[in-house]
C-alpha positions in Angstrom: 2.9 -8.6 11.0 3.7 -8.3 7.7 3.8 -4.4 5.5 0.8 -4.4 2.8 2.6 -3.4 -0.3 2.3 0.1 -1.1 0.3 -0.3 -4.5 -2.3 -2.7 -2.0 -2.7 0.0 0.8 -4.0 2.6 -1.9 -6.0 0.1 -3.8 -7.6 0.0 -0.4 -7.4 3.7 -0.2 -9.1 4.3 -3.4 -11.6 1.2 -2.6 -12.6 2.7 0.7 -12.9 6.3 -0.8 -15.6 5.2 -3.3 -17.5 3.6 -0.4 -17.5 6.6 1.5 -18.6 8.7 -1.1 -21.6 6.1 -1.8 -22.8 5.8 1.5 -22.9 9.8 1.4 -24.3 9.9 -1.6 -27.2 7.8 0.0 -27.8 9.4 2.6 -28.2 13.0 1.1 -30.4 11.3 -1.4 -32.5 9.9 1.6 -32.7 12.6 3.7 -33.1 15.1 1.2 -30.3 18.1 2.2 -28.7 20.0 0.1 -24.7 18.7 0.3 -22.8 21.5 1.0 -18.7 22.6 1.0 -18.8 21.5 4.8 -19.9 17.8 3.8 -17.1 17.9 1.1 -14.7 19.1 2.9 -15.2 16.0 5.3 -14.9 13.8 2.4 -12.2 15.5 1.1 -10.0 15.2 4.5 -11.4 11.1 4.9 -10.3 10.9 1.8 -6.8 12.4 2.4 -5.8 10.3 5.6 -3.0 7.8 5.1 -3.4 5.1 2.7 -3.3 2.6 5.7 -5.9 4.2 7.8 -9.5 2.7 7.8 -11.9 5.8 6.2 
């Protein structure tokens, strides 16, 4: 198997972030809730994990 280059893993990173803050963003605006620290937070620490790791 070969390594993805580390510029490629947080291209991904980045890529994957943005799409989990999007589909959140969706669904607040859908259900109508207030987003609060704990949701952030949540993101935040998604956001965080490894480069390599699927969000």
């Amino acid at each position: 198997m070969d390594a993805i280059p580390l510029s490629e893993q947080y291209r991904i990173n980045i890529k994957d972030a943005i799409e989990l803050i999007d589909n959140t963003l969706e669904s607040v605006e859908k259900s109508n809730v207030i987003l609060s620290g704990k949701h952030l937070r949540e993101i935040r620490k998604a956001i965080s994990k490894k480069p390599y790791q699927k969000l």
